[in-house]
C-alpha positions in Angstrom: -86.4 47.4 -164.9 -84.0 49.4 -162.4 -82.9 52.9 -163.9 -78.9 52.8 -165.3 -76.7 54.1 -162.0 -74.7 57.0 -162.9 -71.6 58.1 -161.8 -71.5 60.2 -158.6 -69.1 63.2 -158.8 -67.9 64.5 -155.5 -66.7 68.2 -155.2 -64.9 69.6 -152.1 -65.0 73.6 -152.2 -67.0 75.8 -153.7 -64.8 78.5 -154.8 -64.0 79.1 -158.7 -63.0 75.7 -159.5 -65.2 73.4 -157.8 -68.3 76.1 -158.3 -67.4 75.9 -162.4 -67.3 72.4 -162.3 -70.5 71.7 -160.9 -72.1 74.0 -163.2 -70.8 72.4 -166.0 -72.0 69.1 -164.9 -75.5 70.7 -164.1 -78.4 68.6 -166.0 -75.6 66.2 -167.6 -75.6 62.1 -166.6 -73.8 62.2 -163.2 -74.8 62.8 -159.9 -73.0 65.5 -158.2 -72.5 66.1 -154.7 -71.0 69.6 -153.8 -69.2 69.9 -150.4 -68.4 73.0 -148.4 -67.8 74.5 -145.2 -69.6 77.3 -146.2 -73.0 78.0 -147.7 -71.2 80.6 -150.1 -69.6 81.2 -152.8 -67.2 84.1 -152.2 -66.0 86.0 -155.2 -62.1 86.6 -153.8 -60.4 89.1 -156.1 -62.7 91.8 -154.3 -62.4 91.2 -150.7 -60.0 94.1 -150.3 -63.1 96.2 -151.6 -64.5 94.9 -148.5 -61.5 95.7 -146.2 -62.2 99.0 -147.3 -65.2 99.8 -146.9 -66.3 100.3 -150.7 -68.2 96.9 -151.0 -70.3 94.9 -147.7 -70.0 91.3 -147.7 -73.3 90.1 -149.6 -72.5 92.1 -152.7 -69.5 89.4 -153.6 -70.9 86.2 -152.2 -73.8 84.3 -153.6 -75.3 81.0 -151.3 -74.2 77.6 -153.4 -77.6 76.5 -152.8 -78.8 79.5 -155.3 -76.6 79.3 -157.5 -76.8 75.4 -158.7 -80.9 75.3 -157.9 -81.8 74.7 -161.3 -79.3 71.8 -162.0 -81.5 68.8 -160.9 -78.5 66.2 -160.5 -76.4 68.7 -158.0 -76.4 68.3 -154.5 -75.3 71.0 -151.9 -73.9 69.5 -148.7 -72.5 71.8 -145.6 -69.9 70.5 -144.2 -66.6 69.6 -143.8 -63.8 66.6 -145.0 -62.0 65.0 -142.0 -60.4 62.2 -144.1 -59.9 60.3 -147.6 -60.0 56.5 -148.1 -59.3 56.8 -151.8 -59.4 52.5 -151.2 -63.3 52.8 -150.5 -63.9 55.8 -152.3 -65.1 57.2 -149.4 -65.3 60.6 -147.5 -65.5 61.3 -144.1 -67.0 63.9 -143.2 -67.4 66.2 -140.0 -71.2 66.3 -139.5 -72.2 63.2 -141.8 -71.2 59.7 -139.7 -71.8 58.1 -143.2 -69.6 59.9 -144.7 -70.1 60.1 -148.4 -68.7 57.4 -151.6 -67.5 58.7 -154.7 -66.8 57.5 -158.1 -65.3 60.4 -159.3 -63.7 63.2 -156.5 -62.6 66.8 -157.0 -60.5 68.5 -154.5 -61.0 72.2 -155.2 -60.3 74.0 -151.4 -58.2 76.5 -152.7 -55.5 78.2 -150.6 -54.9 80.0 -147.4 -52.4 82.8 -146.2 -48.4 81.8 -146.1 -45.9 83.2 -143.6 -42.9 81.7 -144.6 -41.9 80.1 -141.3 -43.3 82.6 -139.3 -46.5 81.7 -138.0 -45.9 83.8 -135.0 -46.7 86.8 -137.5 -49.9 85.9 -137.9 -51.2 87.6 -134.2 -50.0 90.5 -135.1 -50.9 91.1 -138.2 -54.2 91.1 -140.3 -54.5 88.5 -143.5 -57.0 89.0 -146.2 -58.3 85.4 -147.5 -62.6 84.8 -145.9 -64.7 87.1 -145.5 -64.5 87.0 -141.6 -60.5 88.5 -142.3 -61.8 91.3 -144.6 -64.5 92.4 -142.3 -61.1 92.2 -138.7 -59.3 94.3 -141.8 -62.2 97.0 -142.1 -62.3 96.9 -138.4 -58.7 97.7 -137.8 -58.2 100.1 -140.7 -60.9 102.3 -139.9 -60.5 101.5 -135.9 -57.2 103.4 -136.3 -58.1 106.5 -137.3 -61.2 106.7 -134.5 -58.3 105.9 -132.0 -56.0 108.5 -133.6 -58.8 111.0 -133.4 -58.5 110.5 -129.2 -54.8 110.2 -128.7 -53.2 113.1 -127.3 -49.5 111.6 -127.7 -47.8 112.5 -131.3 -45.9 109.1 -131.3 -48.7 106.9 -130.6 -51.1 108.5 -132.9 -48.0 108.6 -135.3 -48.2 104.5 -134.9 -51.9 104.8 -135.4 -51.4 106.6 -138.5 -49.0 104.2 -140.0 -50.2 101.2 -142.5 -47.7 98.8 -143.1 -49.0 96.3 -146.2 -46.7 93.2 -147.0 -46.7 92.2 -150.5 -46.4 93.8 -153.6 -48.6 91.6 -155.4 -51.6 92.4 -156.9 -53.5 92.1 -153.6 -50.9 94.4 -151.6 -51.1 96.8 -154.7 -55.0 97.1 -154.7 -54.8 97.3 -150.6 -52.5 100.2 -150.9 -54.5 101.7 -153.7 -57.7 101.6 -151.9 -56.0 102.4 -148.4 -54.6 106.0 -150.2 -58.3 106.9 -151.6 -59.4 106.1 -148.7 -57.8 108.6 -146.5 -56.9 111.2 -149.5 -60.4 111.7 -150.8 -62.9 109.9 -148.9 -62.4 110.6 -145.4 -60.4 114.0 -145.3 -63.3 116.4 -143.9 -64.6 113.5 -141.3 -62.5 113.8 -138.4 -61.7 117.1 -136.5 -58.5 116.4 -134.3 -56.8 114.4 -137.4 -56.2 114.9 -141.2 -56.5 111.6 -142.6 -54.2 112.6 -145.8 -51.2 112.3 -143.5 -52.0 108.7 -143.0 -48.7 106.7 -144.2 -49.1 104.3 -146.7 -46.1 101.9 -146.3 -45.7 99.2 -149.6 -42.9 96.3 -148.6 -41.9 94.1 -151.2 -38.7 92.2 -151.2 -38.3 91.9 -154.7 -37.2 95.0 -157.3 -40.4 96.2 -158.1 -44.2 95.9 -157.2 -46.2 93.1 -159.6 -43.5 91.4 -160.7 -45.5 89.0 -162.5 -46.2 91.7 -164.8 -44.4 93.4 -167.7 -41.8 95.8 -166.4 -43.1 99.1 -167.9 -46.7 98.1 -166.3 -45.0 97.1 -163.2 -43.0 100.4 -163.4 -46.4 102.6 -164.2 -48.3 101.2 -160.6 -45.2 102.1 -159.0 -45.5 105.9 -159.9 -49.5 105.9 -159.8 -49.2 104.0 -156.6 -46.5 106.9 -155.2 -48.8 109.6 -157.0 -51.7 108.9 -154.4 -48.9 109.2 -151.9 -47.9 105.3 -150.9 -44.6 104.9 -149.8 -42.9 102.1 -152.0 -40.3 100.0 -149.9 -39.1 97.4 -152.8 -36.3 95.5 -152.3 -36.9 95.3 -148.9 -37.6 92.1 -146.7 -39.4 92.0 -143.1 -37.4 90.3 -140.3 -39.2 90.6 -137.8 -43.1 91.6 -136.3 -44.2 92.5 -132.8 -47.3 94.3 -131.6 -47.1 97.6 -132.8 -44.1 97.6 -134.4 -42.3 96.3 -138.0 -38.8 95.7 -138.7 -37.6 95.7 -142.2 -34.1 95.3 -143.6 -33.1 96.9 -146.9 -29.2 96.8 -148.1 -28.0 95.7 -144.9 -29.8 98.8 -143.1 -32.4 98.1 -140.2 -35.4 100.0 -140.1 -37.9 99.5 -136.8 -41.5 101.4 -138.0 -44.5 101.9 -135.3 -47.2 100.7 -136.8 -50.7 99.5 -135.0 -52.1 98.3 -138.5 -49.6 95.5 -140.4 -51.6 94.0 -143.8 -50.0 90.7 -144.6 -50.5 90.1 -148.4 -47.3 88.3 -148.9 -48.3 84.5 -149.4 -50.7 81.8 -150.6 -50.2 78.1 -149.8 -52.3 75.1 -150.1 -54.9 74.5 -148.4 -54.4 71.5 -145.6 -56.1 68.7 -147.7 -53.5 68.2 -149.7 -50.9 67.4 -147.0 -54.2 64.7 -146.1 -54.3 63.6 -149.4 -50.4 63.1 -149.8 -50.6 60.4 -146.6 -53.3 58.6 -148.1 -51.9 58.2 -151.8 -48.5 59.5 -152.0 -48.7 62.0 -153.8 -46.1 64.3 -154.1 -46.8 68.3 -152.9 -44.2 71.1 -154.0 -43.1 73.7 -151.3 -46.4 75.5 -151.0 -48.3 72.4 -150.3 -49.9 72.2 -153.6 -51.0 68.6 -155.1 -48.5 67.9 -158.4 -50.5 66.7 -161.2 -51.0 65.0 -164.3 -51.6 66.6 -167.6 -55.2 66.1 -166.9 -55.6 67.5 -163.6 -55.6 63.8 -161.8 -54.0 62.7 -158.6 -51.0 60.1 -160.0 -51.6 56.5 -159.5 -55.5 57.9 -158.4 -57.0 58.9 -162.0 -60.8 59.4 -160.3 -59.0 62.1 -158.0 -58.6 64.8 -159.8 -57.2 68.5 -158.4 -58.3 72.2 -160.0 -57.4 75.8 -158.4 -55.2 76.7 -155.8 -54.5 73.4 -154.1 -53.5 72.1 -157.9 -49.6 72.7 -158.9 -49.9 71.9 -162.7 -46.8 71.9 -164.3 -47.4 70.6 -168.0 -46.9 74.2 -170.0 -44.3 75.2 -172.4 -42.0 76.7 -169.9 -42.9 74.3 -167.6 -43.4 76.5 -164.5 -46.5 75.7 -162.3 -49.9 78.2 -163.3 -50.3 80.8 -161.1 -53.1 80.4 -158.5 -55.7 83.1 -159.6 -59.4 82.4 -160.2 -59.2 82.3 -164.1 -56.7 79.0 -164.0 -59.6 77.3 -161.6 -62.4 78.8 -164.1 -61.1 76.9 -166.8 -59.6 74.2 -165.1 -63.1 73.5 -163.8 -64.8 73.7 -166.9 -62.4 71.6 -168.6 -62.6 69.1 -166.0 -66.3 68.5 -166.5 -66.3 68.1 -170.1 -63.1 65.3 -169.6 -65.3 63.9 -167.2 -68.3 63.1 -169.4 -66.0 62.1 -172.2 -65.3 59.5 -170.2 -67.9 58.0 -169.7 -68.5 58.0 -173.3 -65.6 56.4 -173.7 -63.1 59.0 -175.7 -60.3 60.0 -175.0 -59.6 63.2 -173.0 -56.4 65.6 -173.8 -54.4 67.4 -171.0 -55.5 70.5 -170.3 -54.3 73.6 -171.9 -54.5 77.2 -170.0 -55.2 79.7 -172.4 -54.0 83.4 -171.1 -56.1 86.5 -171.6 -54.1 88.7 -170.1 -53.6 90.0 -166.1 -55.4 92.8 -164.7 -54.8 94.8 -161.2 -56.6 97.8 -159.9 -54.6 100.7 -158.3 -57.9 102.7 -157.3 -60.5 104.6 -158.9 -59.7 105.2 -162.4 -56.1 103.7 -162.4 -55.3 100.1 -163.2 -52.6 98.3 -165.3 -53.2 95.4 -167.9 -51.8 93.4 -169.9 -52.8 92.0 -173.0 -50.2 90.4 -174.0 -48.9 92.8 -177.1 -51.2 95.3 -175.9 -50.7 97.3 -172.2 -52.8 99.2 -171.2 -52.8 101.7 -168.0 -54.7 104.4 -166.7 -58.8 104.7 -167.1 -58.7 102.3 -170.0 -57.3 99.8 -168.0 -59.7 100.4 -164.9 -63.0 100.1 -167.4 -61.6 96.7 -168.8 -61.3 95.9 -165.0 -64.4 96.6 -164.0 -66.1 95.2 -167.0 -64.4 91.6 -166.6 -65.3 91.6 -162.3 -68.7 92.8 -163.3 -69.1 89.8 -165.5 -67.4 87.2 -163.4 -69.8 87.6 -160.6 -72.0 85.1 -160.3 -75.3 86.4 -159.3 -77.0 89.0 -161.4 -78.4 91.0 -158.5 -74.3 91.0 -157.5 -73.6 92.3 -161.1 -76.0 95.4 -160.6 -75.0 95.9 -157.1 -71.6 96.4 -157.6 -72.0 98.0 -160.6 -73.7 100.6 -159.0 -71.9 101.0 -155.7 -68.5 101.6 -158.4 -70.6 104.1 -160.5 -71.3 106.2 -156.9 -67.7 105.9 -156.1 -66.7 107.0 -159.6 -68.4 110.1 -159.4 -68.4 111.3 -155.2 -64.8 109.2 -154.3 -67.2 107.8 -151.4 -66.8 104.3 -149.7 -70.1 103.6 -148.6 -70.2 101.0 -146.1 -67.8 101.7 -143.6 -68.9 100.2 -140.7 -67.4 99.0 -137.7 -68.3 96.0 -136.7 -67.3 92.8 -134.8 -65.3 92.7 -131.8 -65.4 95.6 -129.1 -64.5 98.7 -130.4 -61.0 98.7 -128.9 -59.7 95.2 -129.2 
């Protein structure tokens, strides 16, 4: 007698949501089929640790193969989707001239960097979403000062000097952060014809205030530490404009035109371009940022064995009705709930939509200095940084990652050192 088929569960991305879900379906009665372009899964809230030389690349990503070996039923495939026939269940995908059939498919490919309009912006400026970005980002940062340390003319090294980050998001907050330790307390003594604590720190958001996601007296509090380790705060300013070498911003009607050989763009996510693929095929409808709108339980309208979970998902059904934010937690639980509504369907019960429960938002300002909030409770200062650290610590996936970086952050704590600040990649002057 032939063995019961069971469902076959396709996943597309292994980042937080797509990762979580396969885990939770790991041993269960389906067969899962996890597809990425990468072997990797890359733990994104610390590339900037990357950019700056506190953390190499292998301490935040684990291989996908590792991580979901001891779940018989999941399947690693390398590779990339070219198209959807959500009438044949069927993938097609860029190395496979099979493709691959689904019963059940999760689109989890996350997000990539938005300019707005401006796409030109994007050659002259450095973007921090794959690890290939956050290793050009080392590059240029610490590139600048060993060109500074050679120029003989004030202005230029003046431009060299100059770090322009756009963004005052959590990402542009913990760039600036890092960027000011950097050059305040890890690298003062290392050059000879520079002094890296004259390095200018410039923080551009066009909004009132830096994380303005957050509380007001937390958002106010990483203003002031972030002006303490000597960042210049440009709020309520926008960018018009970007050309090698040089920024122009526009504050209150004023013009400003900075020299700047290092611009940090950490102004915009959008969706990544699946879901525009995925609109043509079903008709879906996307919302300005290219993000799939959903139903109460994550599925696709009209599609309900398509479902969407982290940054490509815009899920509307909450109180206030405003969309979640894309940040890995969402996709954590969105994956995990995903799985169980998945095998409670094929028991046959009924699955309820899914609820996002908050614990609260964290962001690092450097060594010692964060900001959360805890809802009733916010915290700032070293308190704030240990809760930080703790809850990174625990979200990476690997345990030799856990030790690694726990380590690496204990050095720092104690010497201010960043320890792999290599240059590496393209020639040394490109």
């Amino acid at each position: 007698m032939a063995a019961p088929s069971v469902p076959h569960v396709v996943i597309v991305g292994g980042g937080f949501g797509g990762l979580y879900t396969a885990q939770a379906l790991g041993n269960q009665p389906v067969k899962v089929t996890l597809i990425d372009k990468r072997n990797f899964h890359l733990f994104q809230p610390l590339l900037y640790q990357i950019a700056t030389g506190s953390l190499s690349p292998g301490d935040i990503a684990s291989p996908l193969r590792t991580v979901v070996k001891k779940f018989s039923n999941v399947q690693v495939i390398m590779d990339e989707v070219l198209d959807i026939d959500p009438q044949a269940k069927t993938l097609k995908l860029k190395h496979n001239a099979e493709g691959v059939q689904y019963d059940m498919l999760v689109l989890a490919t996350g997000g990539m960097t938005h300019y707005f309009g401006n796409d030109a912006w994007a050659q002259h400026t450095q973007s921090l979403k794959t690890v290939e970005e956050a290793l050009d980002m080392r590059r240029k940062v610490f590139m600048a000062f060993e060109k500074a340390e050679q120029e003989p003319d004030p202005k230029k090294r003046e431009a060299l000097m100059n770090f322009v980050i756009v963004g005052g998001g959590p990402t542009g907050v913990e760039l600036a952060g890092a960027l000011a330790e950097l050059s305040r307390f890890s690298m003062p003594c290392d050059f000879k014809n520079i002094d890296c604590r004259r390095a200018n720190i410039i923080l551009v958001e066009m909004g009132p205030r830096v994380l303005a996601a957050y509380p007001e007296d937390l958002s106010q509090k990483a203003g002031e530490t972030l002006e303490r380790l000597g960042v210049t705060l440009r709020t309520g300013t926008s960018v018009t404009d970007i050309q090698h070498g040089m920024i122009t911003l526009s504050s209150q009607g004023n013009t400003e035109h900075i020299p700047a050989e290092t611009i940090l763009w950490a102004a915009g996510v959008k969706a990544s371009p699946l879901g525009q693929l995925l609109c043509e095929k079903t008709g879906c409808e996307l919302d300005r940022g290219g993000r799939v709108i959903v139903e109460a339980d994550l599925s696709v309208p009209k599609y309900p064995e398509i479902f969407i979970v982290g940054d490509l998902a815009n899920y509307a059904h909450t109180p206030d009705k405003r969309p979640l934010p894309g940040v890995a937690p969402v996709a954590m639980q969105q994956g995990r709930y995903l799985a169980q509504s998945i095998l409670k369907r094929q028991k046959g019960q009924s699955v309820q939509p899914f609820n996002y429960i908050n614990k609260g938002n964290l962001a690092v300002i450097g060594i010692n200095e964060a900001v959360a909030d805890l809802h009733k409770v916010h915290l700032s200062g070293f308190p704030a940084w240990f809760i930080w650290a703790f809850v990174h610590v625990m979200y990476l996936v690997e345990f030799d990652n856990k030790v690694l970086v726990m380590l690496q952050w204990l050095w720092a704590f104690f010497t201010r050192r960043h320890s792999a600040r290599l240059i590496t990649g393209k020639g040394s002057y490109d």
